[in-house]
N, C-alpha and C positions, 0 to 999 in steps of 0.2 A: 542272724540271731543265735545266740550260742546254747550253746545244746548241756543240760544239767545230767548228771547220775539222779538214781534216784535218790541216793543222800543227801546228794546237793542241793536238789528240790525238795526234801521233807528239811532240810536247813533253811533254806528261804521261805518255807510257810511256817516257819517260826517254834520248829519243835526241840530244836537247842537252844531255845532263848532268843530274848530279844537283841542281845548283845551282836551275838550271834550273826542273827537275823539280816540287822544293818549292816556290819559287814560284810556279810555276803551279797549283797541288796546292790552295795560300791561296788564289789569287785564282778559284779555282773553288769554293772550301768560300763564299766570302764571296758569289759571286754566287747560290749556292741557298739560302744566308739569305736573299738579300735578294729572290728571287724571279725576278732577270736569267735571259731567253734565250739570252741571248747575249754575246759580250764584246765591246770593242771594241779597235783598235790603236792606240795612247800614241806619240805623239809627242814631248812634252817634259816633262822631270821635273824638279822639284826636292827634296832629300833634305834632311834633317835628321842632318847627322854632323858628326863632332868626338868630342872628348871630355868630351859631355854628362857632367854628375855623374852620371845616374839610370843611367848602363851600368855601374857600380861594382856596380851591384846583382849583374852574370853570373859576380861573383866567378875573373875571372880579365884576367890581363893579353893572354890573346892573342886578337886580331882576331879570328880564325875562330871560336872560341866567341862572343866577343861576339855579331859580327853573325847570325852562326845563330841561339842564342838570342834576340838582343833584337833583331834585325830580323825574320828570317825567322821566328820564332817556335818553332822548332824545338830540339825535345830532343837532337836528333842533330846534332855537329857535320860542316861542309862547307865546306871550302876555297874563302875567296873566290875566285867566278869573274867573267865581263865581265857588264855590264850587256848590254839589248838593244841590237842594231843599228840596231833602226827608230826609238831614244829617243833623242834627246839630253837627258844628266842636268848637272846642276849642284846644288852646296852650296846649303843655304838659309844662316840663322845658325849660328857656332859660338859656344862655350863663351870667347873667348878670343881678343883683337887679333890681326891673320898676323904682324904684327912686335914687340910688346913686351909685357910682362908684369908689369913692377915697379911702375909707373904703375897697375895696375889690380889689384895689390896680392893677384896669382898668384905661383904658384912658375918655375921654370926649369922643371921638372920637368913639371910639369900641363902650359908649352908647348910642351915637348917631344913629349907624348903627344899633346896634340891635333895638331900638326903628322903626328906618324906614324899616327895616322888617317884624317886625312884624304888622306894622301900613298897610303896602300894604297886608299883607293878611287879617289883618282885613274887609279893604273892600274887599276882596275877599268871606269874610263870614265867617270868624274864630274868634271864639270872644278871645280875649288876657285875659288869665286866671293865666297863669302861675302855673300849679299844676301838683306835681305826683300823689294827692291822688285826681282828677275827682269829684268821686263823693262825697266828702266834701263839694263840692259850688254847688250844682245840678245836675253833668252829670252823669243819671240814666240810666243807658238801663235798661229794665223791662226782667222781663222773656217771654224768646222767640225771644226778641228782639235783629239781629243783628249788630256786634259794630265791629271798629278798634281802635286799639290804640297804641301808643309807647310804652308805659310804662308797663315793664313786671308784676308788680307787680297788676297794675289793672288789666290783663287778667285775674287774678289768682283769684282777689274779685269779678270782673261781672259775670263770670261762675260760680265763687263757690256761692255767697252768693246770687245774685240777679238772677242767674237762665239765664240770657244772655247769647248768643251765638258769641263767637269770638275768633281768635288764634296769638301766636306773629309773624305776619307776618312781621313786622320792618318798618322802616321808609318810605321808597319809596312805598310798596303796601300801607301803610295807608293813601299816598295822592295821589293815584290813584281809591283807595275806595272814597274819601273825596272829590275827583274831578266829580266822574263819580256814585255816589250810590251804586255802586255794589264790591262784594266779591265773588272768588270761594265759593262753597257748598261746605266743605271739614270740617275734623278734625273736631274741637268741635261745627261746625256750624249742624253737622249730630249728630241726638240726640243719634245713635246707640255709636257714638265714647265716648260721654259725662260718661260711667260706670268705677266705680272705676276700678283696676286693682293688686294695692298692698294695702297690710293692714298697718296700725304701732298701735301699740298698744304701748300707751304713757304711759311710770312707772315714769318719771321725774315729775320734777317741771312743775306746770302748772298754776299757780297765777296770776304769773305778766305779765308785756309788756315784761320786758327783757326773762321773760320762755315762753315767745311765741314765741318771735325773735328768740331764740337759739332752740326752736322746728324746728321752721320751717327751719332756718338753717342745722339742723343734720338731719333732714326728708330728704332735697336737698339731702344731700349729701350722703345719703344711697340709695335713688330712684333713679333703675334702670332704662337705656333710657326709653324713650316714657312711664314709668307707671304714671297711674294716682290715686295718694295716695287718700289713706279712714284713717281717723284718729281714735278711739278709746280710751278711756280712764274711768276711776273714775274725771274728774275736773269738774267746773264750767263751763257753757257755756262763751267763751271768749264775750268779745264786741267788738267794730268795733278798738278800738286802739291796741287790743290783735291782731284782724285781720290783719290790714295793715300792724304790724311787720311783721306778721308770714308767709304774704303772698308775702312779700317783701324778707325777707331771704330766702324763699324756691325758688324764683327765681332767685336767685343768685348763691345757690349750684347745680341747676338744671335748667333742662328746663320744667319746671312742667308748666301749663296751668288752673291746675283745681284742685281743692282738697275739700274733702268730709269728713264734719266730721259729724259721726254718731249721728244722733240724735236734729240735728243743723239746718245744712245746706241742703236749699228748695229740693236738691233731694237724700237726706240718709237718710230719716225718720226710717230706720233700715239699717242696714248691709246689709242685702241681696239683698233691693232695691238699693243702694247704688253701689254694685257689677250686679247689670243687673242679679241676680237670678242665677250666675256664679263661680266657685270656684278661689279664689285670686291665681292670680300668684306667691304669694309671702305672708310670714305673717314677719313682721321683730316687733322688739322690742322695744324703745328709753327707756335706764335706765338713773340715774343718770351721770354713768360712761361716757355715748356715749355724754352727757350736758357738763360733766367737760370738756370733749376733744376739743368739739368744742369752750365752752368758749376759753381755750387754745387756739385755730388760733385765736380769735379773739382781744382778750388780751396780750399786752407782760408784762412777768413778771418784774417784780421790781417797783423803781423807781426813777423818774427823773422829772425835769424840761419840762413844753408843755407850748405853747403858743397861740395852736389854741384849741378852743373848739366848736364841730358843735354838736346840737341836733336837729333833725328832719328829719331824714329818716328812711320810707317817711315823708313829710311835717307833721308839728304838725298841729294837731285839736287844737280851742280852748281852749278844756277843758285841752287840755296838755299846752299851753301856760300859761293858769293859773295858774296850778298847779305849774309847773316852777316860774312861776313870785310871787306868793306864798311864794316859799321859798327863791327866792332871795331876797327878800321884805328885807331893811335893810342892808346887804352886798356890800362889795365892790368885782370886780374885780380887780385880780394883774392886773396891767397897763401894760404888757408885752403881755397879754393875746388878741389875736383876737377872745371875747366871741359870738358866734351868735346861735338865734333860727331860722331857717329856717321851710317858709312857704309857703301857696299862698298870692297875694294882696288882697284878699277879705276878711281873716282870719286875715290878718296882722291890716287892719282895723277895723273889730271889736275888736281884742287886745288893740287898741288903742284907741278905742269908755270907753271899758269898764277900761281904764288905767293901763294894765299889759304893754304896750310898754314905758311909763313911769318908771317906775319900775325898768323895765331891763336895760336903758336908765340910770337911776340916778345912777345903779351900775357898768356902763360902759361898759354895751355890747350892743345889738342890734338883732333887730327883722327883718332879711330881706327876701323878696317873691321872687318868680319864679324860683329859682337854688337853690341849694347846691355848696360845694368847688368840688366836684367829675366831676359837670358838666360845672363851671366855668374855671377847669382845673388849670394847676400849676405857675401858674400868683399867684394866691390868697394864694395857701398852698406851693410855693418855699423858704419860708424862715422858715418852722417850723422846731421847734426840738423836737415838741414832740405832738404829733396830738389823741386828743380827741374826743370822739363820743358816744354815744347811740346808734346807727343803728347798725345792722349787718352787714348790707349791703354796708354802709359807710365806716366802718371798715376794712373788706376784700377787697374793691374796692381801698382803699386810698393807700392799703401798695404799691404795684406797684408803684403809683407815685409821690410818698413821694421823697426825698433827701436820699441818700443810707445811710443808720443806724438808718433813725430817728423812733422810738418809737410809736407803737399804742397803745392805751389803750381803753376799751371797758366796760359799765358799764350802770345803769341806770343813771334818768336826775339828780341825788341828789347827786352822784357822779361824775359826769362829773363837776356837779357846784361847789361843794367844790374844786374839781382840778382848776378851774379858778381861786375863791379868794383866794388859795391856790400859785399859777403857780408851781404848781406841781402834780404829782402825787405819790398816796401815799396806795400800799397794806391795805386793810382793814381786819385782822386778824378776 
């Protein structure tokens, strides 16, 4: 049974609200599942709002139902109140660009809604960011410092890199964190659970974005449940865009939380600390061979005819929009082509402070924030024939919901871009 402050307990007899009240009420039912003593206090949050399609299901247009129901989980509806004081909240992805909707082949309507959702939670204390990569526009939890979030891929960057403490509890616990301050003490919030578990010792490629993507992709997918990978190699220390692939693909073929690469990251300063002083459950290998394979799911062979091209998952940094915009500089896209960088709005603006959203613009594609096609859903990619990307994670996720036959193709951002002026794609021998 887990044990309250007195705060905590004068919170759950209802003297901050009812609001309040019920999430706290969840996040105490969640910590005696799971066997937590105790809770901890949440410092930074990111939420999953908008006007996701799946909130149609609470069958009614107004807010307060919604979120009762399909956040808070409650039968009983309660007028949104504020987030905690001790959290700072932010959007993760929405449903739907902050500025246009015709181009992504929405209603006015739909953007409407998700605008006036997300607007009620802003006053609620969530500031509207629109990001899967957090902390690109600031959302930093420090080492030690406890966090929730949606988005699996930041679990995988705030424990690995910044030393944060948080686990993918999913969308309903992170707004009952976000409501009430608090989290079970569990999983990677206890520093005992934080030690490596398996080793990989990486013999591939290890250069680029795309050999990070496909690391962390084929790491997923060799890691056994619940281990938490130590990496290992001869390469270069990756950077932070090497990162966000690799920590994004690895949450895709796994349910990995945390990863350790020796020598790098704040707590593998060696191997051994890395592993808690422990011998590895596990020592696996990643060669060449295990890279070509997985490239293979990720790529289909040949080629054909595409019309959508999406780079940026997760969202592009700057330096990746320029880079991009760089080489499109001068180029057209085929006009068949639905070409897009996918971003945050804060990114999106400097892109366009510094004239890379021109760029993209005069060669016919576009620079849009807060989604990707994955989370827009098959509104936007129901008419492709042939669906391009950079992401791993985009990649593997799109084929499901593709139109049965159509084609993925998978590559870095220089081929994905000649595929656009191209409208094709085309084996590079």
């Amino acid at each position: 049974m887990v044990i309250l402050t007195d705060y905590e307990q004068r919170m759950l007899d209802g003297e901050f609200g009812e609001f309040k009240q019920i999430a706290l009420q969840k996040i105490v039912d969640y910590a005696n599942a799971l066997g937590a003593e105790e809770l901890c206090e949440v410092k930074k949050a990111t939420l999953y709002l908008g006007a996701h399609p799946y909130l149609e299901t609470a069958g009614s247009d107004d807010y307060d139902v919604i979120f009762s129901k399909m956040y808070l989980c409650s039968d009983k509806t309660v007028p949104l109140g504020e987030m905690a004081d001790c959290c700072f909240c932010q959007t993760c992805v929405a449903p739907c660009d902050q500025y246009q909707w015709e181009s992504l082949y929405l209603s006015k309507e739909f953007f409407d809604r998700n605008r006036k959702y997300l607007e009620l939670t802003r006053d609620a204390g969530v500031s509207i960011t629109g990001s899967c990569t957090p902390y690109l526009v600031g959302w930093i939890p420090l080492k030690g410092e406890h966090f929730v979030t949606t988005e699996s891929s930041n679990v995988v960057m705030c424990n690995s890199v910044f030393g944060a403490c948080g686990n993918s509890d999913g969308i309903e616990a992170a707004a009952w964190s976000a409501v009430c301050g608090r989290t079970p003490k569990w999983g990677f919030h206890v520093p005992e659970n934080r030690y490596g578990t398996i080793v990989f010792n990486i013999e591939c490629a290890a250069e680029t974005a795309v050999d990070w993507d496909i690391i962390g992709y084929t790491v997923g997918r060799k890691l056994p449940p619940h281990g938490v990978p130590v990496l290992q190699g001869n390469y270069p220390h990756p950077d932070i865009i090497r990162l966000k692939q690799c920590f994004a693909a690895m949450a895709t073929t796994s349910g990995a939380e945390m990863c350790h690469i020796v020598g790098f990251t704040p707590e593998a300063p060696d191997l051994k600390t890395a592993l808690g002083g422990k011998e590895p459950k596990a020592v696996i290998t990643i060669t060449e061979e295990d890279y070509r394979e997985s490239l293979d799911m990720l790529c289909d062979r040949g080629e054909s005819p595409i019309n959508i091209v999406a780079l940026g998952c997760p969202h592009y940094t700057l330096e990746e929009i320029r880079a991009a915009a760089l080489y499109i500089k001068g180029k057209t896209f085929d006009p068949s082509v639905d070409f897009a960088i996918w971003t945050d709005y804060a990114t999106r603006e400097m892109a366009s402070q510094n004239g890379y959203l021109k760029i993209v613009e005069a060669a016919g594609g576009q620079i849009l924030s807060s989604a990707c096609p994955l989370v827009i859903g098959h509104k936007y990619f129901k008419h492709a024939v042939g669906f391009v990307a950079d992401g791993a994670k985009q990649a593997h996720y799109i084929r499901s919901e593709l139109p049965k036959g159509t084609p993925v193709y998978y590559g870095d951002m220089f081929k994905c871009i000649d595929a656009a002026v191209r409208g094709s794609w085309k084996e590079v021998k």
